[in-house]
KOLKE-310379 format. One record per residue (C-alpha): residue in three letters; x, y, z. Coordinates in Angstrom, 2 decimals, always signed. Example, Ala and Ser with C-alpha at 12.3 -4.5 7.8 and 13.67 -1.06 7.14 Angstrom:
# KOLKE-310379
@type->Ala	X->+12.30	Y->-4.50	Z->+7.80
@type->Ser	X->+13.67	Y->-1.06	Z->+7.14
This chain:
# KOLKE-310379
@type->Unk	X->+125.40	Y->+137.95	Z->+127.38
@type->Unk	X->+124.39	Y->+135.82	Z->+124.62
@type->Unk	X->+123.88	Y->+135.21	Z->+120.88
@type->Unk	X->+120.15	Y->+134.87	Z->+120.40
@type->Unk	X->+117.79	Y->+133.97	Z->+117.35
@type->Unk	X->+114.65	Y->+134.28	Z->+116.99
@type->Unk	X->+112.60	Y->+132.19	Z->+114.20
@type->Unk	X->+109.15	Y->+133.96	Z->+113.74
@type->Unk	X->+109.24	Y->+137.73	Z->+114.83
@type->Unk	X->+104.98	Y->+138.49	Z->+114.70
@type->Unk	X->+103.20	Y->+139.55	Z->+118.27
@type->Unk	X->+105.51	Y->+136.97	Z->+120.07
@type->Unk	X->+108.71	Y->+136.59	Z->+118.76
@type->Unk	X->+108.81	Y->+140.33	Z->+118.29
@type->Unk	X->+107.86	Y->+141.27	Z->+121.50
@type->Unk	X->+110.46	Y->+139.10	Z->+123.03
@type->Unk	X->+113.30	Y->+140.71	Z->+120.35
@type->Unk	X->+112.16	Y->+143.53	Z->+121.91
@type->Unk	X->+112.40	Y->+142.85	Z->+125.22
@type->Unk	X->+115.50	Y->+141.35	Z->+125.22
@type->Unk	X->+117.04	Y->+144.18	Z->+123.51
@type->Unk	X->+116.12	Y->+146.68	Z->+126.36
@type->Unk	X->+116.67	Y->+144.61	Z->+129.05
@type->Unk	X->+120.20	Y->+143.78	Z->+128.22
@type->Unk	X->+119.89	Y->+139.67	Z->+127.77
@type->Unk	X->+121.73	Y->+139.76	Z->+124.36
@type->Unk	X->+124.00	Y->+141.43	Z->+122.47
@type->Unk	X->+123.46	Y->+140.22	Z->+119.12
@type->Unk	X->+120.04	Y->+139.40	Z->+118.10
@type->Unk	X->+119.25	Y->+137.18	Z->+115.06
@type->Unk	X->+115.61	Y->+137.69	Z->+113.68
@type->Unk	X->+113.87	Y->+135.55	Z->+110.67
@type->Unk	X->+110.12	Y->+135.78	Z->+109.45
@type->Unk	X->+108.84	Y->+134.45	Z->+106.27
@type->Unk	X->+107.05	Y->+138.00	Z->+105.75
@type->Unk	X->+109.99	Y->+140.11	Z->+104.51
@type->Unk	X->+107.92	Y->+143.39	Z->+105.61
@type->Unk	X->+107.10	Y->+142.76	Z->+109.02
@type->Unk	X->+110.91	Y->+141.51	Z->+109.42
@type->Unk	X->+112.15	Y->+144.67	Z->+108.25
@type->Unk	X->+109.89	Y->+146.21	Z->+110.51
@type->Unk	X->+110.64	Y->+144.75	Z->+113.67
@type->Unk	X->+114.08	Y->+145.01	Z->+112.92
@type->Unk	X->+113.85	Y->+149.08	Z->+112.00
@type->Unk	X->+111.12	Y->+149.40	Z->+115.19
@type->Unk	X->+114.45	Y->+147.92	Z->+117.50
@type->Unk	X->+117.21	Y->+149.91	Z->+116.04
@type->Unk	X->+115.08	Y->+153.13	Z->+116.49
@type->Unk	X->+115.13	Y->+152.32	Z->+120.26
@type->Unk	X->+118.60	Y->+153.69	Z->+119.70
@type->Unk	X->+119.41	Y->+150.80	Z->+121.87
@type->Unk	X->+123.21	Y->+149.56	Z->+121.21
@type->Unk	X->+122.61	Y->+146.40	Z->+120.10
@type->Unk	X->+123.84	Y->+144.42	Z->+117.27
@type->Unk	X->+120.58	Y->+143.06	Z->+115.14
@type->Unk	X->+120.43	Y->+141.01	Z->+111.86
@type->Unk	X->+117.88	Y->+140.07	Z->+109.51
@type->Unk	X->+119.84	Y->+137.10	Z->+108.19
@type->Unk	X->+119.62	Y->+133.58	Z->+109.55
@type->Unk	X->+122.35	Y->+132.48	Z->+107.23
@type->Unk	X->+124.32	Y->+131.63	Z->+110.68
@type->Unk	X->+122.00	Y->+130.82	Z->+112.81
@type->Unk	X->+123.62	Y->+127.47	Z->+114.22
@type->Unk	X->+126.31	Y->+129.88	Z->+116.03
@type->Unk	X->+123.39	Y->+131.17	Z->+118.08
@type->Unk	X->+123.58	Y->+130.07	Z->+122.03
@type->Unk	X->+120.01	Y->+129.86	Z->+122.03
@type->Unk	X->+117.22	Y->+129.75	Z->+119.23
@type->Unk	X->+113.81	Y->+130.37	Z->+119.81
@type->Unk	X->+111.33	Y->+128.80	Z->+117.48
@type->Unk	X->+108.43	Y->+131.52	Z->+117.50
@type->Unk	X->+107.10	Y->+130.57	Z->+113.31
@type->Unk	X->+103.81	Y->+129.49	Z->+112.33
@type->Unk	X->+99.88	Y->+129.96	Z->+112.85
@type->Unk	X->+99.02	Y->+131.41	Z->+116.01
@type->Unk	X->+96.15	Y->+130.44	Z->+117.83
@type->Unk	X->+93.19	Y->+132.59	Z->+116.73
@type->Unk	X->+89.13	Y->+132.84	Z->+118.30
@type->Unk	X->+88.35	Y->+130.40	Z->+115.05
@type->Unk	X->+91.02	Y->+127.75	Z->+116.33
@type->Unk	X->+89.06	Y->+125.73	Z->+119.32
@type->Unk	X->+92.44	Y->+124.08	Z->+120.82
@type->Unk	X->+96.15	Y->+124.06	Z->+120.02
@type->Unk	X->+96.02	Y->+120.83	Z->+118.76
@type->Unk	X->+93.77	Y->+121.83	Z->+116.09
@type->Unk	X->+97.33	Y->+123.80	Z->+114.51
@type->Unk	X->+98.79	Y->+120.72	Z->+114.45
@type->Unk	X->+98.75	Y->+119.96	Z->+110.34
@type->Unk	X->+99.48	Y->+123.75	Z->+109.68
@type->Unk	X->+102.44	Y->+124.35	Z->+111.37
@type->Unk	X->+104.56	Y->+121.31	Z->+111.01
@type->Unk	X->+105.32	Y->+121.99	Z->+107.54
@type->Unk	X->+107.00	Y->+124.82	Z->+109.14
@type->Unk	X->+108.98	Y->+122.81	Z->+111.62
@type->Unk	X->+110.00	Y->+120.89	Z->+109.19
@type->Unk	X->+111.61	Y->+123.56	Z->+107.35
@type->Unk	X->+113.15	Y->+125.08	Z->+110.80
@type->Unk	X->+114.81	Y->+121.21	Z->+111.24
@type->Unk	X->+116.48	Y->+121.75	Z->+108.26
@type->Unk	X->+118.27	Y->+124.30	Z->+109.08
@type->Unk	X->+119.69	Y->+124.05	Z->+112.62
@type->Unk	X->+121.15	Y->+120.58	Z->+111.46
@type->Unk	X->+124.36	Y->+120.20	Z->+113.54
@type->Unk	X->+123.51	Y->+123.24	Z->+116.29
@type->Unk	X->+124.96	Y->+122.49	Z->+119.79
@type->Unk	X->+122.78	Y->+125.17	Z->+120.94
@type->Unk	X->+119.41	Y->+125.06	Z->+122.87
@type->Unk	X->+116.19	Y->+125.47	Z->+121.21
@type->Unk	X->+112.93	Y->+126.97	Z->+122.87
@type->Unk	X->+110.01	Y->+126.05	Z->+120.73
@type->Unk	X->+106.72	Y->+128.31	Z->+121.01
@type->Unk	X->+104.85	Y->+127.13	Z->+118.16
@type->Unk	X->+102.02	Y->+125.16	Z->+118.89
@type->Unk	X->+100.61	Y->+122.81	Z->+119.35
@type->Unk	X->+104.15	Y->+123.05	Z->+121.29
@type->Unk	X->+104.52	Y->+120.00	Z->+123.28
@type->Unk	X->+104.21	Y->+118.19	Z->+119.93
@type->Unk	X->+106.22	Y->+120.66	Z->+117.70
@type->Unk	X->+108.82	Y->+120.05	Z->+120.41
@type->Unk	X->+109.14	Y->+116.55	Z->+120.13
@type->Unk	X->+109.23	Y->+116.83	Z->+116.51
@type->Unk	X->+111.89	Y->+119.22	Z->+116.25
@type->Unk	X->+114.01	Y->+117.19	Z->+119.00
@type->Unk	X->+113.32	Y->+114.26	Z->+117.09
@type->Unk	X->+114.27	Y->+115.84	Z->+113.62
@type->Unk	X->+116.86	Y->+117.96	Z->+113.75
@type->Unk	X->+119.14	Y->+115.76	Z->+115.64
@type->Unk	X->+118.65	Y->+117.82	Z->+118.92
@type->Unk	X->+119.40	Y->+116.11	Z->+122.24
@type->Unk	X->+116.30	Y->+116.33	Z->+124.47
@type->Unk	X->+117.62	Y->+118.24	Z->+126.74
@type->Unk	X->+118.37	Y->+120.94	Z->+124.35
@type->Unk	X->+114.65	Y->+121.31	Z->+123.14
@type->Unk	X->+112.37	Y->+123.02	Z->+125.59
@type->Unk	X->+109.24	Y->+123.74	Z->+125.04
@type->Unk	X->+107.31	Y->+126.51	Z->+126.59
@type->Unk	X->+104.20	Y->+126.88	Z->+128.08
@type->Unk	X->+103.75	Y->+125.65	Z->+131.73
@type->Unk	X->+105.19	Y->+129.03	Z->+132.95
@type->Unk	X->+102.38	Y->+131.01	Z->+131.68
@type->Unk	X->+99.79	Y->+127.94	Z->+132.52
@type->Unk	X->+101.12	Y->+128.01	Z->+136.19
@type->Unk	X->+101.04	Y->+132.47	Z->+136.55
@type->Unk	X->+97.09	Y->+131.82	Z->+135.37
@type->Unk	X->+96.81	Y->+129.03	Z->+137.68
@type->Unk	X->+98.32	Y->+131.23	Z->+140.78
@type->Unk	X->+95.56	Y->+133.88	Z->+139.75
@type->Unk	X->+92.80	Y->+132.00	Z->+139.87
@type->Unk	X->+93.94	Y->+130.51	Z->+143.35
@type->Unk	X->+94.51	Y->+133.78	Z->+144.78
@type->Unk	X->+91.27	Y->+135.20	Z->+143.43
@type->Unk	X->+89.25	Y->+131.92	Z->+145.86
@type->Unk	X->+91.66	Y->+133.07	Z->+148.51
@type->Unk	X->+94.36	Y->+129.93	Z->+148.88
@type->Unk	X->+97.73	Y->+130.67	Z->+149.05
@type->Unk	X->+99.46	Y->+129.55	Z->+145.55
@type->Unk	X->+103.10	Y->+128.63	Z->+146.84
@type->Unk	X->+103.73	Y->+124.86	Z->+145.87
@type->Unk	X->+101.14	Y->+125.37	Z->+143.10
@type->Unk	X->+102.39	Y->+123.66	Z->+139.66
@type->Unk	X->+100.88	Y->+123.24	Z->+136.49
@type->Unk	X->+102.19	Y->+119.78	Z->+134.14
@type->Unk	X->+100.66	Y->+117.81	Z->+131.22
@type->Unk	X->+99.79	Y->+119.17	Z->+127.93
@type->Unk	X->+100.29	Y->+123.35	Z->+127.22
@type->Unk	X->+96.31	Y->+122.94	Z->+126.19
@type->Unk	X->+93.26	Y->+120.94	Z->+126.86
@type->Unk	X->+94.59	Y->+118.85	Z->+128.87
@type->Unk	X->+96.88	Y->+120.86	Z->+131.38
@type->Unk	X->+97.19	Y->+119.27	Z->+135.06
@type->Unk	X->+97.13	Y->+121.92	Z->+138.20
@type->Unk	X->+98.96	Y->+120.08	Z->+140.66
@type->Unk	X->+97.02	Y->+121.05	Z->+144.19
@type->Unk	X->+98.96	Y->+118.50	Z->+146.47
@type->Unk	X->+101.44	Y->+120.57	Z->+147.46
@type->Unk	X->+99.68	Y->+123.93	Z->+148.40
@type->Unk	X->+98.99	Y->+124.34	Z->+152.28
@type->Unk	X->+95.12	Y->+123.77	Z->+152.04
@type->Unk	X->+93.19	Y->+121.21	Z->+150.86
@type->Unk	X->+91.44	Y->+121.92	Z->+146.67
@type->Unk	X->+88.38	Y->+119.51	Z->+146.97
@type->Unk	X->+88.14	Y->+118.03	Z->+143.31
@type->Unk	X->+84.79	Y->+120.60	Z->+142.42
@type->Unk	X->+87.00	Y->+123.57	Z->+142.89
@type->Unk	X->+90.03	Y->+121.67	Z->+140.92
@type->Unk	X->+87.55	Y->+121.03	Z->+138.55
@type->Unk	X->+86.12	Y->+124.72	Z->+138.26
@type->Unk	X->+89.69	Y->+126.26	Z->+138.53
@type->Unk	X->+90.66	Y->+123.71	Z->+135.58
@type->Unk	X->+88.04	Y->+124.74	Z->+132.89
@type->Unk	X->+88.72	Y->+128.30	Z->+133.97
@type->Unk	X->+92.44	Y->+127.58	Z->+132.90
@type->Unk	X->+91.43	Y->+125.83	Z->+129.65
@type->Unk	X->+89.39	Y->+129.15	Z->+128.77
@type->Unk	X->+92.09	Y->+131.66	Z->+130.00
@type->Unk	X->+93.53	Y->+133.13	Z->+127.21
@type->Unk	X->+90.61	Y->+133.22	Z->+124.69
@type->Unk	X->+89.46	Y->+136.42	Z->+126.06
@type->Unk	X->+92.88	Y->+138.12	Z->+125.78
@type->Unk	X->+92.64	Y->+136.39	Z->+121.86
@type->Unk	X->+89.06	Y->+137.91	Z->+121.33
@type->Unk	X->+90.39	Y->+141.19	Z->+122.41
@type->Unk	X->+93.41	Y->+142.11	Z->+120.98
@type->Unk	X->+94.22	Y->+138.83	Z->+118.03
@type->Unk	X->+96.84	Y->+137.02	Z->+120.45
@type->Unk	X->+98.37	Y->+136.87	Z->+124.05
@type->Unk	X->+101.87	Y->+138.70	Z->+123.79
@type->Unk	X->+102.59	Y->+140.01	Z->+127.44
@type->Unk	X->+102.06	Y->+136.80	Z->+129.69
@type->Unk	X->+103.98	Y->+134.14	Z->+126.57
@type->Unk	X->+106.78	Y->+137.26	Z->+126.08
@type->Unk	X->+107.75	Y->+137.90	Z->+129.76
@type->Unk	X->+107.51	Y->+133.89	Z->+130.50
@type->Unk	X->+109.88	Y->+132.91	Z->+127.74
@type->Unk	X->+112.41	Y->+136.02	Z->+128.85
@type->Unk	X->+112.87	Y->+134.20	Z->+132.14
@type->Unk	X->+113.40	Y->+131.03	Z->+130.67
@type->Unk	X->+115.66	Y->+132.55	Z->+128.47
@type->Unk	X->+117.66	Y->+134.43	Z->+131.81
@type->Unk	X->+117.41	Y->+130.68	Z->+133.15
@type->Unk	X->+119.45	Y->+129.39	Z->+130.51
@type->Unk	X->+122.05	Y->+132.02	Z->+129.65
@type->Unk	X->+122.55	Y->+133.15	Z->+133.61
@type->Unk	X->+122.56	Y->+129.06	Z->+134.40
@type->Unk	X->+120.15	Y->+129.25	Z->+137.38
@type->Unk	X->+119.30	Y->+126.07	Z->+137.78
@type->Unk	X->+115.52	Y->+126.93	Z->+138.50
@type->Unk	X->+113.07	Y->+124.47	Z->+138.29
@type->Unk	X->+109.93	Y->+125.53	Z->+135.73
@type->Unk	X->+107.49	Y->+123.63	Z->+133.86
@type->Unk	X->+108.36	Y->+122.79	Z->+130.41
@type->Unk	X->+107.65	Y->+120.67	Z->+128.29
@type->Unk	X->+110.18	Y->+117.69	Z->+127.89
@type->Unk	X->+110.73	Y->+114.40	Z->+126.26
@type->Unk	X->+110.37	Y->+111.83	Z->+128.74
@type->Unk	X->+111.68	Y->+108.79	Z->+128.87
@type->Unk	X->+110.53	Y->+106.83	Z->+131.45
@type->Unk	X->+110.19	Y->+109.76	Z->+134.07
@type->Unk	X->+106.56	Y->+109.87	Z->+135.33
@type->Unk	X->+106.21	Y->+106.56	Z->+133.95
@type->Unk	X->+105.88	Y->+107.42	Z->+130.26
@type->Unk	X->+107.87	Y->+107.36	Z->+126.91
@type->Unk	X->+107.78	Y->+108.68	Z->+123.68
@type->Unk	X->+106.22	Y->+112.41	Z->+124.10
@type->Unk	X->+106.98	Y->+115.01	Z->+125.08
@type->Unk	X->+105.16	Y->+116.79	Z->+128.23
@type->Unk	X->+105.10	Y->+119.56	Z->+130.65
@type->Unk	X->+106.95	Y->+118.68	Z->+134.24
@type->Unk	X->+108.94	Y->+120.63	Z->+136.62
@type->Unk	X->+112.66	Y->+121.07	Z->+135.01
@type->Unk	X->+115.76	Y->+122.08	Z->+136.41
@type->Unk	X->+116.97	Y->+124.71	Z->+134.02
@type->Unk	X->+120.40	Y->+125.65	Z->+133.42
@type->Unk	X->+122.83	Y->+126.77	Z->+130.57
@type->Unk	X->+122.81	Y->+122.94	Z->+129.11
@type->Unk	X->+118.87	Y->+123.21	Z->+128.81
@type->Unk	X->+116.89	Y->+120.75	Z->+130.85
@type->Unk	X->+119.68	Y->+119.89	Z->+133.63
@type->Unk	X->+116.99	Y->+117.32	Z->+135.55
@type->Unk	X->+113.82	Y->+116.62	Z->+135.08
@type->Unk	X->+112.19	Y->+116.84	Z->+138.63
@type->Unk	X->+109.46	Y->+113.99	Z->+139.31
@type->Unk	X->+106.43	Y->+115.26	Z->+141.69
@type->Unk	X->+104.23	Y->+112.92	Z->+144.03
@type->Unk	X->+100.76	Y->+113.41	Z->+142.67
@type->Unk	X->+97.28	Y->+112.39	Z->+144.18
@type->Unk	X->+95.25	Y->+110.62	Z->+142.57
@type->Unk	X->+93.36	Y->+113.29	Z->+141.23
@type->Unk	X->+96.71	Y->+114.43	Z->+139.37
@type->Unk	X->+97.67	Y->+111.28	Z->+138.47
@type->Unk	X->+94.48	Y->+110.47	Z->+136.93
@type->Unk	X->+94.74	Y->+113.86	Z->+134.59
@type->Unk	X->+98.57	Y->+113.39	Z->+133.67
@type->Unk	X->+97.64	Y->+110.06	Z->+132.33
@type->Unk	X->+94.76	Y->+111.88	Z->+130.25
@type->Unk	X->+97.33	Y->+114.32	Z->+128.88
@type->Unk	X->+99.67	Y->+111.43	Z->+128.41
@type->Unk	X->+97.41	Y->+109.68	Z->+126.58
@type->Unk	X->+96.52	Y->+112.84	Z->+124.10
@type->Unk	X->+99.87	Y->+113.72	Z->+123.59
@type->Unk	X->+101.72	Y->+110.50	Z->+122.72
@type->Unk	X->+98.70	Y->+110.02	Z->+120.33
@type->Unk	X->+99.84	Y->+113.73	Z->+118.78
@type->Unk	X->+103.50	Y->+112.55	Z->+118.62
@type->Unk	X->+102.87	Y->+109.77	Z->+117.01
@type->Unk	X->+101.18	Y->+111.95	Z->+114.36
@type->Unk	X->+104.37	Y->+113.72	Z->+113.34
C-alpha cells in the first residue's frame, strides 16, 4: 500500500480520503484544507469508520507521500460557464501548493481546474518532471462519452475521449466498430460539454463519477498496471504540439505517465484536437 496526501478535502478530495480508506489503497492518509473545520471533520467522519487506518491532519511532511493529489481551490459551480473561467481564482492556490512539494520525487494528480492548465503550471513550478504530474479528467469525460454511445445503441469499445477536460474535449469515434457520421459526433459532443451541469444544479458538485475515476488512477499508479487512460499530459512534440499540457491516452504505471500513446485520428478528430490545442496553449501561456 501507499503513503497518500490529499491537498483539498471538500466533496472531492474527501470523498476520495474516504474511499481509499475503506477500500484498502493506503495505509496512511495525509489530508490538508485551508478550512480548519471541515478538515477536522473529514478527518473525525474517517476515524469513526473505525477503519484501521493511520490519518493526519498535518501536511508538515507531505514530500514523503508516494502520491499527492492536488484536490484545493474553487470548484466549478451553476454560476461558472466553463472551467476555464476558474482559471485566475485558483492559481493563487497552485502557487502556494508549488511551494511546498519543492524537491518531492513523488507523483502528483492535479484535480483543480481548469486542470489541464493547473497541471502544467504545477509541473512547470514546482520542479516536477512531466511525467510525474497527471492531470485528471479524460476518465470521467470518456465513462460520459460511453453513455451517451450506448444510449444511440453503438458499441463503445475503442471509444476515447482527448483534448481539453472542458469545452473543448475531443471523442475519438475512429476506432469504434461503426461508423459516427459528424451530426451525431456533433450532437454526442455538446451533450458531453453539458454533462455534468445537471449533476452541479442538483446537488452543488459531481463527487461520485471525479471520486471513483481518480481511485483507479490512483490503483494504476501504486499497483503499476501499466493501463493506458486519458490524462492530461505535457507534450512535447507528441501529437505534434508543445508547450501544454493535454488529455491523450497514457500508459500509467508506478513512475506516472510511463508512455504517452499517440492515436491515428480522422480528420474530424484532428480538426478538434487542434481546436483544444489551440485553447489550451493560449491558457498555459497565461500562467
Amino acid at each position: 500500500m501507499i503513503r497518500l496526501s490529499i491537498m483539498g478535502v471538500g466533496k472531492i478530495g474527501g470523498e476520495v480520503a474516504y474511499l481509499s480508506s475503506v477500500m484498502g489503497i493506503a495505509d496512511n492518509i495525509q489530508i490538508y484544507d485551508s478550512n480548519p473545520s471541515l478538515l477536522l471533520a473529514q478527518k473525525l467522519d474517517i476515524i469513526h469508520t473505525g477503519i484501521d487506518i493511520k490519518i493526519s491532519a498535518d501536511n508538515s511532511d507531505i514530500k514523503d507521500s508516494d502520491i499527492i493529489l492536488f484536490s484545493a481551490g474553487l470548484p466549478r459551480n451553476p454560476g461558472i460557464k466553463t472551467r476555464a473561467d476558474l482559471l485566475k481564482v485558483n492559481l493563487p492556490v497552485a502557487k502556494e501548493f508549488c511551494s511546498k512539494i519543492k524537491g518531492f520525487d513523488g507523483v502528483v494528480i492535479c484535480v483543480t481546474n481548469p486542470v489541464d492548465a493547473i497541471s502544467y503550471y504545477v509541473s512547470n513550478n514546482a520542479g516536477i518532471e512531466r511525467e510525474r504530474c497527471i492531470g485528471f479528467g479524460g476518465q470521467l469525460d470518456l465513462a460520459r462519452f460511453e453513455n451517451f454511445l450506448k444510449l444511440r445503441g453503438y458499441n463503445p469499445e475503442g471509444s476515447f475521449v482527448i483534448g481539453e477536460h472542458g469545452e473543448y474535449q475531443v471523442p475519438v469515434f475512429s476506432d469504434i466498430s461503426e461508423i459516427v457520421e459528424n451530426e451525431i459526433r456533433e450532437e454526442i459532443l455538446l451533450e458531453m460539454r453539458g454533462a455534468s451541469m445537471p449533476v452541479i444544479r442538483g446537488k452543488g458538485g459531481t463527487v461520485f463519477g471525479p471520486a471513483y475515476n481518480i481511485i483507479q488512477l490512483i490503483k494504476a499508479i501504486s499497483e503499476d498496471r501499466k493501463e493506458v487512460m486519458p490524462c492530461s499530459c505535457t507534450l512535447a512534440g507528441e501529437y505534434g504540439y508543445s508547450d501544454l499540457s493535454c488529455g491523450v491516452p497514457a500508459e500509467v504505471g508506478k513512475n506516472g505517465i510511463e508512455e504517452i500513446i499517440e492515436m491515428e485520428l480522422d480528420s474530424w478528430e484532428e480538426k478538434k484536437l487542434k481546436s483544444a490545442a489551440e485553447h489550451l496553449k493560449n491558457l498555459c501561456r497565461m500562467v
